[in-house]
ZADO-1210 file (C-alpha; in nm, 4 decimals, padded with zeros to 6 digits):
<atoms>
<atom x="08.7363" y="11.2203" z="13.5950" code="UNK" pos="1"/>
<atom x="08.9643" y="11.3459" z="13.3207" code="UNK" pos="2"/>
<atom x="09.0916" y="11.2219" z="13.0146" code="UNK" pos="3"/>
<atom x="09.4455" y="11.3584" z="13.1390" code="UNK" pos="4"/>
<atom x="09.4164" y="11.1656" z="13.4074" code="UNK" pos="5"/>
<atom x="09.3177" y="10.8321" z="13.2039" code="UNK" pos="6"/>
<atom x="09.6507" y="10.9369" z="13.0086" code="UNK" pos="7"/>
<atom x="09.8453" y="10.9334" z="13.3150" code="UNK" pos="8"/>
<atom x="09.7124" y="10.6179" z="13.4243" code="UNK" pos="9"/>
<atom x="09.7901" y="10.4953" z="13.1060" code="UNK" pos="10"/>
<atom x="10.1436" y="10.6243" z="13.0738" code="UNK" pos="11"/>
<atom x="10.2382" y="10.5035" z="13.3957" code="UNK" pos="12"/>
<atom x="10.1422" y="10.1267" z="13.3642" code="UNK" pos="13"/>
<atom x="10.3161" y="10.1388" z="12.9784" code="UNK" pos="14"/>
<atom x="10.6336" y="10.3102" z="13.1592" code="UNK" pos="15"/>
<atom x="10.6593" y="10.0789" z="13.4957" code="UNK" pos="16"/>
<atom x="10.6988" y="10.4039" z="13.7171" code="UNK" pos="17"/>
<atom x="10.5490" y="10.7252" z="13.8006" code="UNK" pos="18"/>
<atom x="10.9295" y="10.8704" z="13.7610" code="UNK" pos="19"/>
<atom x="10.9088" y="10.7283" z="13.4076" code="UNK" pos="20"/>
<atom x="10.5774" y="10.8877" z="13.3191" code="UNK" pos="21"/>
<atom x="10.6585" y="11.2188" z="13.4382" code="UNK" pos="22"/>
<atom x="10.9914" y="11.2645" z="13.2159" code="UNK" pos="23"/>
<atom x="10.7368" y="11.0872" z="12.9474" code="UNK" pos="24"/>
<atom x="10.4632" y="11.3716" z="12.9858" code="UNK" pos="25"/>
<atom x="10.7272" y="11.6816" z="13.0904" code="UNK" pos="26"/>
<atom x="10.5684" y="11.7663" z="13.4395" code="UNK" pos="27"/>
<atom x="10.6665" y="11.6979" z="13.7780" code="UNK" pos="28"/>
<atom x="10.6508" y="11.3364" z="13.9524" code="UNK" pos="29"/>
<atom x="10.4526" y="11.5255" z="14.2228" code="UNK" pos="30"/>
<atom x="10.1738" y="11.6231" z="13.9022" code="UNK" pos="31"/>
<atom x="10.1468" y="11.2847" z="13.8271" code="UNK" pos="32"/>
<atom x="10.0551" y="11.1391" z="14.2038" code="UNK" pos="33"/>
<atom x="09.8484" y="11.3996" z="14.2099" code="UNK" pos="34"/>
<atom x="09.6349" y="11.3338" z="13.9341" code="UNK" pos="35"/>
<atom x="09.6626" y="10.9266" z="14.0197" code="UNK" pos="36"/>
<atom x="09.5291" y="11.0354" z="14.3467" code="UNK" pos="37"/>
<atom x="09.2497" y="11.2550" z="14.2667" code="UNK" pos="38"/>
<atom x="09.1144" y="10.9971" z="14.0167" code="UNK" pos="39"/>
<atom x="09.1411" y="10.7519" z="14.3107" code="UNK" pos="40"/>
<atom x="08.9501" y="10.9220" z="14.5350" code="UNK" pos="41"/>
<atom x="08.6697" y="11.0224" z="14.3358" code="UNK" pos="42"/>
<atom x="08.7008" y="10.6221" z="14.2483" code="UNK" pos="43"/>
<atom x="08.6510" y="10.5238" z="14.5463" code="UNK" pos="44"/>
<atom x="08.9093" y="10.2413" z="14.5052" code="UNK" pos="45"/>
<atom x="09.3551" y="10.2339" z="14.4591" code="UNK" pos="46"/>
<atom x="09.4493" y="10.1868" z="14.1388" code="UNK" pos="47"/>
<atom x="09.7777" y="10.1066" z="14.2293" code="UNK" pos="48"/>
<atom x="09.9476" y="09.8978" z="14.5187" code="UNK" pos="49"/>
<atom x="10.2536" y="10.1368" z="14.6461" code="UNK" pos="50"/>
<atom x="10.4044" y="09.8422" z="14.8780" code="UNK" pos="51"/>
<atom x="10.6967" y="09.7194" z="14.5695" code="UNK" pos="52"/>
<atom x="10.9819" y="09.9151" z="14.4330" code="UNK" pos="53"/>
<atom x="10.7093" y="09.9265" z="14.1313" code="UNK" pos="54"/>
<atom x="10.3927" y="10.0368" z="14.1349" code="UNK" pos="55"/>
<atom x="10.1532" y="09.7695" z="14.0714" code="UNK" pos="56"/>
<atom x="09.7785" y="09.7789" z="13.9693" code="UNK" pos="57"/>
<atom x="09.5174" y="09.6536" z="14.1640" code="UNK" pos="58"/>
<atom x="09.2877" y="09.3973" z="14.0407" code="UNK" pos="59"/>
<atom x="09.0183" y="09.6797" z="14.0262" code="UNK" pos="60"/>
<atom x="09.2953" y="09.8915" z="13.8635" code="UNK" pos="61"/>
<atom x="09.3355" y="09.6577" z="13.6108" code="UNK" pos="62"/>
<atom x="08.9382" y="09.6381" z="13.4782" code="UNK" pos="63"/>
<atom x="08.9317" y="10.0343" z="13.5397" code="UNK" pos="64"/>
<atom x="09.2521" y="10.0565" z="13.2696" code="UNK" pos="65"/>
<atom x="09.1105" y="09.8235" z="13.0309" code="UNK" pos="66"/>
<atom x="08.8152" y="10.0218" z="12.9860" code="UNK" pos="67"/>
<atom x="08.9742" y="10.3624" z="13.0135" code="UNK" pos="68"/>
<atom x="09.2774" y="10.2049" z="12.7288" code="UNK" pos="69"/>
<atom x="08.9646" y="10.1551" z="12.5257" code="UNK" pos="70"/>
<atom x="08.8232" y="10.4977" z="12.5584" code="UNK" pos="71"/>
<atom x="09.1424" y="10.6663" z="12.4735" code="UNK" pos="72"/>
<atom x="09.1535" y="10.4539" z="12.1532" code="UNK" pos="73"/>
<atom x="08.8373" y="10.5418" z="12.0255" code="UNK" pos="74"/>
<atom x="08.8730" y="10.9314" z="12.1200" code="UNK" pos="75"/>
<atom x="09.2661" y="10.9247" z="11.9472" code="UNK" pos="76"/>
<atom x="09.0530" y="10.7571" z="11.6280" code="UNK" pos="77"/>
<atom x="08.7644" y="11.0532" z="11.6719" code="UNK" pos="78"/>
<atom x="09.0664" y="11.3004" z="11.6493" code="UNK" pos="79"/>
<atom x="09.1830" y="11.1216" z="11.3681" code="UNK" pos="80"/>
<atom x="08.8491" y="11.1631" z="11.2251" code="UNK" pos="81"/>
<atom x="08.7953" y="11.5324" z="11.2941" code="UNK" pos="82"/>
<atom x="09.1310" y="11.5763" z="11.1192" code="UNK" pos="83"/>
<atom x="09.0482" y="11.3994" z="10.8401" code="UNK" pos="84"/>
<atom x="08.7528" y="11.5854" z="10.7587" code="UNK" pos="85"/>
<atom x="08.8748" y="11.8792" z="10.7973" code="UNK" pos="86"/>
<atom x="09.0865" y="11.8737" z="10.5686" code="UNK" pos="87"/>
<atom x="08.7612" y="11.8168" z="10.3167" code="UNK" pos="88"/>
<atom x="08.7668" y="11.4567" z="10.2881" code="UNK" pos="89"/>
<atom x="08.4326" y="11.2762" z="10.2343" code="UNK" pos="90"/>
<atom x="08.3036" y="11.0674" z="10.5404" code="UNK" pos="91"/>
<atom x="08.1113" y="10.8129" z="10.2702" code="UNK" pos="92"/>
<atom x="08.1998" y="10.7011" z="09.9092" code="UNK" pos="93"/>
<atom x="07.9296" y="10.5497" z="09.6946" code="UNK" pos="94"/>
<atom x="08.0387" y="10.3133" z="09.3859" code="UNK" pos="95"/>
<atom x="07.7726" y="10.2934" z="09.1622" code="UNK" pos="96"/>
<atom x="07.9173" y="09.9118" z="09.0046" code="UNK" pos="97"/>
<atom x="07.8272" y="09.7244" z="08.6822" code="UNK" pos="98"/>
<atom x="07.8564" y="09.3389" z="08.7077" code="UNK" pos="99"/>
<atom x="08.0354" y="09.3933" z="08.4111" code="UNK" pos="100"/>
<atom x="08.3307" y="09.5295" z="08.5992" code="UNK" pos="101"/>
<atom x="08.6076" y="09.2443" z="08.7082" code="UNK" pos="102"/>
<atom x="08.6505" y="09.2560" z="09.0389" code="UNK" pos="103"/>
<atom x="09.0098" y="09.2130" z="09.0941" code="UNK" pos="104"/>
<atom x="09.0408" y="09.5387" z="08.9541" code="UNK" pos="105"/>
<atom x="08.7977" y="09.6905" z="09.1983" code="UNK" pos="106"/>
<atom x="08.9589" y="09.4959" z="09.4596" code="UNK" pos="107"/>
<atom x="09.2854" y="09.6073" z="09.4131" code="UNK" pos="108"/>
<atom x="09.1691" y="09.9648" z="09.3804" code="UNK" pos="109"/>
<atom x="08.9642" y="09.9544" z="09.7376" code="UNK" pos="110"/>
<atom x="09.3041" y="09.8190" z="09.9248" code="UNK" pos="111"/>
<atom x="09.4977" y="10.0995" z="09.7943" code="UNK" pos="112"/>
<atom x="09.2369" y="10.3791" z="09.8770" code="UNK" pos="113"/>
<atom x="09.2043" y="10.1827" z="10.2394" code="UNK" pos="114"/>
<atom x="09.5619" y="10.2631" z="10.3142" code="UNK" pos="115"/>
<atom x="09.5317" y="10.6269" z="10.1886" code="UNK" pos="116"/>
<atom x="09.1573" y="10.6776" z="10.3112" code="UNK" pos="117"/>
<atom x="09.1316" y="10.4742" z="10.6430" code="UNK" pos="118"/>
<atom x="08.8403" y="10.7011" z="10.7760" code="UNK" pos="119"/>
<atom x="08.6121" y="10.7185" z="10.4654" code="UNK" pos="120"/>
<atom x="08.3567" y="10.4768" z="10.4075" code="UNK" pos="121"/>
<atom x="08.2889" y="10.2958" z="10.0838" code="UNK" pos="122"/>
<atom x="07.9525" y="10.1829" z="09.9995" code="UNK" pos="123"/>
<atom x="07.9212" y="09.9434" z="09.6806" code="UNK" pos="124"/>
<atom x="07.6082" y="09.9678" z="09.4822" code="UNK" pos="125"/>
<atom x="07.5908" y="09.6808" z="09.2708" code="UNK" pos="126"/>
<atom x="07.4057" y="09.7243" z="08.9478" code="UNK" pos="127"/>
<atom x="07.3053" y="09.6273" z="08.6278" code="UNK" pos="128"/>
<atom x="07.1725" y="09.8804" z="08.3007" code="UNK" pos="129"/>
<atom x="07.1257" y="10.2060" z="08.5548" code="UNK" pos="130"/>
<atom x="07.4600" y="10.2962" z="08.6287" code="UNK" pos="131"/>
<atom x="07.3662" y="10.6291" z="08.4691" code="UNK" pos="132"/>
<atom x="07.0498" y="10.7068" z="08.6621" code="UNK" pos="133"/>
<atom x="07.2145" y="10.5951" z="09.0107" code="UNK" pos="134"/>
<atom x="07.4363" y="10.9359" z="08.9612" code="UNK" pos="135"/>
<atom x="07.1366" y="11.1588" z="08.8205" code="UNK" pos="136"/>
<atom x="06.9525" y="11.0514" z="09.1208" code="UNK" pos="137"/>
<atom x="07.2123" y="11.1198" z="09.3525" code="UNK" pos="138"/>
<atom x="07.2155" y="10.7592" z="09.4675" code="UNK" pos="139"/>
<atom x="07.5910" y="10.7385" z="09.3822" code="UNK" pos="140"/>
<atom x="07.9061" y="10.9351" z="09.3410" code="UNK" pos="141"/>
<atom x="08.0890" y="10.7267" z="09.0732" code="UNK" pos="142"/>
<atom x="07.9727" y="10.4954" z="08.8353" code="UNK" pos="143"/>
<atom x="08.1900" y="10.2171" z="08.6613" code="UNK" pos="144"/>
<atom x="08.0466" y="10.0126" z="08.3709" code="UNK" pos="145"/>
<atom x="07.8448" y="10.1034" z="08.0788" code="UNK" pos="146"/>
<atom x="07.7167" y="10.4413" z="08.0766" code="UNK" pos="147"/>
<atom x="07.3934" y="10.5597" z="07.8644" code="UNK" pos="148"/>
<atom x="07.4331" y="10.9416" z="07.9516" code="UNK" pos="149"/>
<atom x="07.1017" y="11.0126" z="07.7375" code="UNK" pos="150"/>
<atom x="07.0759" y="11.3135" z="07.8819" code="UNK" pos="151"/>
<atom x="07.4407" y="11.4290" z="07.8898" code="UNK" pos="152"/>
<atom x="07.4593" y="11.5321" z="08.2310" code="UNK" pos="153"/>
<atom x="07.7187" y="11.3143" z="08.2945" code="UNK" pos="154"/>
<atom x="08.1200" y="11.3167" z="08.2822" code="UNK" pos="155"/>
<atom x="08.2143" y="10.9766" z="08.1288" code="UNK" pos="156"/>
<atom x="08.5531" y="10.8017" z="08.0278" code="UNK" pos="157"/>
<atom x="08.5596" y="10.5074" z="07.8130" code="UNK" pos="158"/>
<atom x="08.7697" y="10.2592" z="08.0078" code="UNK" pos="159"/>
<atom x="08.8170" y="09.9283" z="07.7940" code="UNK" pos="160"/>
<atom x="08.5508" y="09.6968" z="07.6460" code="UNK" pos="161"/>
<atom x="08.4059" y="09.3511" z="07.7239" code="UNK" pos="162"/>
<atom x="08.3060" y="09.0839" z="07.4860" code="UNK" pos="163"/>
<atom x="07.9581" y="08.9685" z="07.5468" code="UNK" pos="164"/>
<atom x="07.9141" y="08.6195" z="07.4220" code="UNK" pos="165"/>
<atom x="07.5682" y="08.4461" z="07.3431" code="UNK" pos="166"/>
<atom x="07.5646" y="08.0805" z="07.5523" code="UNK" pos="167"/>
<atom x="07.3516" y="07.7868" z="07.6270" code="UNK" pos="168"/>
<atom x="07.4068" y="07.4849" z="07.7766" code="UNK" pos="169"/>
<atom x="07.6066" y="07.1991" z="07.5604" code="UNK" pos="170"/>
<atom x="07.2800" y="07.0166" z="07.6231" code="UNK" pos="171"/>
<atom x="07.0110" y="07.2993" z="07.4860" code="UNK" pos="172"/>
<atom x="06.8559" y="07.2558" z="07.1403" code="UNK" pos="173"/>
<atom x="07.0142" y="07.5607" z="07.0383" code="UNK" pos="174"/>
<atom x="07.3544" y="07.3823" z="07.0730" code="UNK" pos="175"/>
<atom x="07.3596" y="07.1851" z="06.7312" code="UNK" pos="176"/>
<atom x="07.4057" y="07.5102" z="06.5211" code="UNK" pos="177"/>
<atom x="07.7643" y="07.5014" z="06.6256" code="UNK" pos="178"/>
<atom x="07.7413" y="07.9244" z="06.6891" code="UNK" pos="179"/>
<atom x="07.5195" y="07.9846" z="06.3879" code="UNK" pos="180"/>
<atom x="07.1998" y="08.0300" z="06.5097" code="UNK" pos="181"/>
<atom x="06.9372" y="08.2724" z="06.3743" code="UNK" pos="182"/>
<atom x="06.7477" y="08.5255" z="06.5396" code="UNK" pos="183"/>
<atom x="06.4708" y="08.3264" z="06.3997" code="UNK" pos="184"/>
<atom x="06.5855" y="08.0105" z="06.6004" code="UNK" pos="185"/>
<atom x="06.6645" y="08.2006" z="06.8885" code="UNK" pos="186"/>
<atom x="06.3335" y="08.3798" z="06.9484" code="UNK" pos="187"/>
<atom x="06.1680" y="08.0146" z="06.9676" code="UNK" pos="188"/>
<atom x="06.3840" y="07.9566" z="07.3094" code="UNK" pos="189"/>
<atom x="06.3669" y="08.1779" z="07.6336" code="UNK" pos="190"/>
<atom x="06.5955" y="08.4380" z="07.6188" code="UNK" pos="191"/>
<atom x="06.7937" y="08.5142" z="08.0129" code="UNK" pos="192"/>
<atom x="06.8269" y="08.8628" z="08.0351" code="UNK" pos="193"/>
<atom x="06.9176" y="09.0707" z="08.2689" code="UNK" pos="194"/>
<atom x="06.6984" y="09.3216" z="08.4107" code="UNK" pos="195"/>
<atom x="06.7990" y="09.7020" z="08.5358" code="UNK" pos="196"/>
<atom x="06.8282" y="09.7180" z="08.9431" code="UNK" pos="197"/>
<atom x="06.6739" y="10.0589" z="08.9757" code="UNK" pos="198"/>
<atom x="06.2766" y="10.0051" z="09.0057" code="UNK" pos="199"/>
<atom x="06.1985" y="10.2748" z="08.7765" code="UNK" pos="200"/>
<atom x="06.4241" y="10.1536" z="08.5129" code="UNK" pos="201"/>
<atom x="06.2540" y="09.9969" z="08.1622" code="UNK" pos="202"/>
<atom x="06.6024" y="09.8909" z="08.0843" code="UNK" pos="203"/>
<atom x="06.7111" y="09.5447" z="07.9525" code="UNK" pos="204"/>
<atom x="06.9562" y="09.4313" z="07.6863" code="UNK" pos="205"/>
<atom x="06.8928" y="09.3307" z="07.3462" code="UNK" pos="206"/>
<atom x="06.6130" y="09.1067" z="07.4134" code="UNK" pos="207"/>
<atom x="06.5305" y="08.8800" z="07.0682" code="UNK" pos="208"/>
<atom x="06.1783" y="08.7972" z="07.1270" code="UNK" pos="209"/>
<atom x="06.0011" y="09.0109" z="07.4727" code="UNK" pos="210"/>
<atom x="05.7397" y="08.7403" z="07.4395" code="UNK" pos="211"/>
<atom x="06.0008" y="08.5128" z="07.5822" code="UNK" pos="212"/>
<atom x="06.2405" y="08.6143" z="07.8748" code="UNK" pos="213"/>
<atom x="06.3239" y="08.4717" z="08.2316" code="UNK" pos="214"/>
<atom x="06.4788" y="08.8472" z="08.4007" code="UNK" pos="215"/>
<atom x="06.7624" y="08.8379" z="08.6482" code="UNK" pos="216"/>
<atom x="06.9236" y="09.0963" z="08.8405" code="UNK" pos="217"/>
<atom x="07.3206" y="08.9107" z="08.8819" code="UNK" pos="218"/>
<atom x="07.5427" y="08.7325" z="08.6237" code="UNK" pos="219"/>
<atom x="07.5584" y="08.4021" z="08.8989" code="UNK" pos="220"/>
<atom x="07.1974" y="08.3256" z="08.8683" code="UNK" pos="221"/>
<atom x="07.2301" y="08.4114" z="08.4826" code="UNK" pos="222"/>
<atom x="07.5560" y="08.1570" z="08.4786" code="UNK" pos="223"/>
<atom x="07.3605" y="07.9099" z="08.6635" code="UNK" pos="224"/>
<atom x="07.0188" y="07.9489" z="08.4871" code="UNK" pos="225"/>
<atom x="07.2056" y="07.9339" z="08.1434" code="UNK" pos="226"/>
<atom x="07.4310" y="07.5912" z="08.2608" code="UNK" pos="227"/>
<atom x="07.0863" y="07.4221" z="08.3677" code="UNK" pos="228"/>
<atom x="06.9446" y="07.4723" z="08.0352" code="UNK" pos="229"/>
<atom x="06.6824" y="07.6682" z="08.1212" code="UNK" pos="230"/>
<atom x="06.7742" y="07.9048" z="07.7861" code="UNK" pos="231"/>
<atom x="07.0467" y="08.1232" z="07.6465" code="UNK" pos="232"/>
<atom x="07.1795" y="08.4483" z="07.6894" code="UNK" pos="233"/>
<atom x="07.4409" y="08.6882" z="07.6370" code="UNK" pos="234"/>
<atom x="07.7228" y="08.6928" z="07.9146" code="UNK" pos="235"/>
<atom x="08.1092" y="08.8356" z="07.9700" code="UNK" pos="236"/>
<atom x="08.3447" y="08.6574" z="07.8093" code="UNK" pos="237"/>
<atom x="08.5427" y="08.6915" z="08.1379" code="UNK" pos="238"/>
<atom x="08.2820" y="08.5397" z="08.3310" code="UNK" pos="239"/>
<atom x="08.2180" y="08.2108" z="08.1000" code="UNK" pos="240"/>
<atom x="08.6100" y="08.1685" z="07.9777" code="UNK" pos="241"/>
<atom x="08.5898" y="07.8388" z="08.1595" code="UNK" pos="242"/>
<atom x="08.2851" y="07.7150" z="08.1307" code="UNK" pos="243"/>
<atom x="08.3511" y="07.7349" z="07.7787" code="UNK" pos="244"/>
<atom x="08.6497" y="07.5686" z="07.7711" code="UNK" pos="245"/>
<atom x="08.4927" y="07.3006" z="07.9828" code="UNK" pos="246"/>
<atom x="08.1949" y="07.2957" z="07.7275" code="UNK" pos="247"/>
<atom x="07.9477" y="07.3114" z="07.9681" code="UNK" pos="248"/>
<atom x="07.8688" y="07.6127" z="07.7828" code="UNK" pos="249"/>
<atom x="07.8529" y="07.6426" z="07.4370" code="UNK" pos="250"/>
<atom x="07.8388" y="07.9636" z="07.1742" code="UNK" pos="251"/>
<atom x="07.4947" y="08.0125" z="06.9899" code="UNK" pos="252"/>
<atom x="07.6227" y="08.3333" z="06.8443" code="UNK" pos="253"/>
<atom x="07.9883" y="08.2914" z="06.7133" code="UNK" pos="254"/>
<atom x="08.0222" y="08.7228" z="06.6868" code="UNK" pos="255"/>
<atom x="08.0199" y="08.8173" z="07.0320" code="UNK" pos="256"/>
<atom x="07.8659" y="09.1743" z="07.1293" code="UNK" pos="257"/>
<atom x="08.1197" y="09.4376" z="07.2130" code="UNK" pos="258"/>
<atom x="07.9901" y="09.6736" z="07.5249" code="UNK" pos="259"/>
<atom x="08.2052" y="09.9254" z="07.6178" code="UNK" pos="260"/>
<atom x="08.3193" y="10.0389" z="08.0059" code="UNK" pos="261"/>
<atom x="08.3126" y="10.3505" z="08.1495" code="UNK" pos="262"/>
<atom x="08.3885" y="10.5246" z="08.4997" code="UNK" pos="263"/>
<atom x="08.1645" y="10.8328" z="08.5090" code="UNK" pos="264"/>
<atom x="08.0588" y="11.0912" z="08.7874" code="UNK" pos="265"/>
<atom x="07.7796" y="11.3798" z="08.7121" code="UNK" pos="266"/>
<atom x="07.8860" y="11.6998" z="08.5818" code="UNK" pos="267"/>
<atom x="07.7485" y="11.9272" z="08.8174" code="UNK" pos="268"/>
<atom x="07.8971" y="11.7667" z="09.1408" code="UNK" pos="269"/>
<atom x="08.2724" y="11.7864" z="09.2212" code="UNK" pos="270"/>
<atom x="08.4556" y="11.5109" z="09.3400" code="UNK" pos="271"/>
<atom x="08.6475" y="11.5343" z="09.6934" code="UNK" pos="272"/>
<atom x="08.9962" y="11.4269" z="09.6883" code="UNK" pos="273"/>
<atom x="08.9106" y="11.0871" z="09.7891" code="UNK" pos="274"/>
<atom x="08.6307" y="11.0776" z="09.4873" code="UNK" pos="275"/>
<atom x="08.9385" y="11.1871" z="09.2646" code="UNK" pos="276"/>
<atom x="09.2014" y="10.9471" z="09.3817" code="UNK" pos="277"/>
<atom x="08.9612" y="10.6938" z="09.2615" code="UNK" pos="278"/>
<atom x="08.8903" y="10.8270" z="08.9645" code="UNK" pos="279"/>
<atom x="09.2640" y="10.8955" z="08.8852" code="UNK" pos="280"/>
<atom x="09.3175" y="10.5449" z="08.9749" code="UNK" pos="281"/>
<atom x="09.0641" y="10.3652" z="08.7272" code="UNK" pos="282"/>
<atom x="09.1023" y="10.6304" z="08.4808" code="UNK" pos="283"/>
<atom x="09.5057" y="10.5748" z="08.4442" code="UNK" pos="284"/>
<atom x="09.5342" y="10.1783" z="08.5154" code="UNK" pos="285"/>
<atom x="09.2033" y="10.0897" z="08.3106" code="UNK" pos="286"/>
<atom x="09.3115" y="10.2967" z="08.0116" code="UNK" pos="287"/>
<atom x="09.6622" y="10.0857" z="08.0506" code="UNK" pos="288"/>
<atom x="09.5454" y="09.7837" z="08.0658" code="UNK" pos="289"/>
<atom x="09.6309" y="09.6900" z="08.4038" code="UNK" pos="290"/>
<atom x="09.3339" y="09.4796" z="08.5731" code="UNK" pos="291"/>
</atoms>
């Protein structure tokens, strides 16, 4: 069995006649019975009834073709493939992502490169406080959110910034100073914090009193934690908009915290061109404005 002759089989069905599929595949009709009947016969069974104006399949014909139309999809998409990497793009992309980042923006980004990238695979590391040490360690290609680079080995563009804004539930003691509260006040209450991802990681953020801390790894358990009452803590504005409008958040701090965004890769490691078209794309929308 050859794939030609899966292609003939193919061809012919798709074109109603073995006439058809020879003019289709530019060889003589006589080529294409032959290769129909060689495939038969080491088959064992007729693919085709001959007794009609039209060749028909057989019932057995007809579970053969399904299986061999799947086959030729999958080795067309391997050819794809090979093609595609030969021409040096990367089988796997890994996004290093703060939960800082909106995701609309990401979204939007990871439909485009879809339609321009169809055989490269995207891997999303969510993260929080390590976005730096996910490239250093190889763990990622790209980082986007807010980048440390302590030890400067990394490229990094400042993309926008995000207001951080210090909540607690409308029903927390903290509530009643009306976004004045000290640092005093606030070390008395548990602070929700989050906590870096990456195990090795001492990171956390601006933590009031250590003493006093419930650590989580996402903003939706922070959200949640911080709506039950269970203390306060600094979140993106984007992310509490309408739970503050709602009030069932409230402001302890009325100055919110400004962090700043980055996209960032490490210096000694060269993007591929589907690493750049994603840079290119956050870099030039991001710096625009356009979420």
């Amino acid at each position: 069995m050859t794939l030609d002759q899966l292609q003939v089989l193919q061809t012919i069905v798709k074109l109603g006649s073995f006439r058809a599929a020879s003019q289709e595949l530019h060889r003589a009709q006589s080529a294409v019975s032959y290769a129909i009947r060689t495939l038969e016969s080491e088959l064992d069974f007729k693919l085709f009834t001959r007794d009609q104006y039209r060749p028909q399949l057989t019932p057995q014909g007809r579970a053969f073709l399904k299986k061999a139309d799947d086959l030729i999809f999958q080795l067309t998409e391997l050819q794809e493939t090979a093609e595609f990497l030969k021409r040096g793009h990367e089988p796997i992309i890994r996004l290093a992502v703060s939960a800082l980042w909106p995701l609309p923006s990401l979204i939007s980004a990871l439909k485009e490169f879809k339609t321009k990238f169809p055989h490269t695979e995207i891997k999303i590391i969510h993260d929080v406080l390590s976005n730096d040490e996910q490239l250093l360690e190889d763990h990622a290609d790209i980082a986007l959110g807010h980048i440390f680079n302590e030890q400067s080995l990394l490229v990094a563009e400042e993309l926008f910034t995000v207001n951080m804004v210090a909540v607690c539930s409308a029903d927390h003691p903290l509530a009643k100073f009306k976004g004045k509260a000290t640092p005093q006040e606030l070390a008395k209450h548990p602070q929700i914090i989050m906590s870096s991802t990456v195990k090795s990681s001492k990171r956390s953020a601006a933590i009031i009193n250590p003493d006093n801390v419930i650590s989580v790894q996402d903003y939706l358990t922070k959200k949640e934690f911080l709506i039950a009452g269970l203390g306060w803590g600094r979140m993106p504005e984007h992310l509490v908009k309408e739970e503050i409008k709602k009030k069932s958040l409230v402001t302890v701090i009325n100055k919110p915290h400004v962090t700043t965004v980055h996209i960032a890769r490490h210096s000694q490691k060269e993007l591929g061109p589907c690493g750049k078209f994603l840079w290119n794309y956050f870099s030039h929308r991001q710096k625009k404005g356009v979420k």
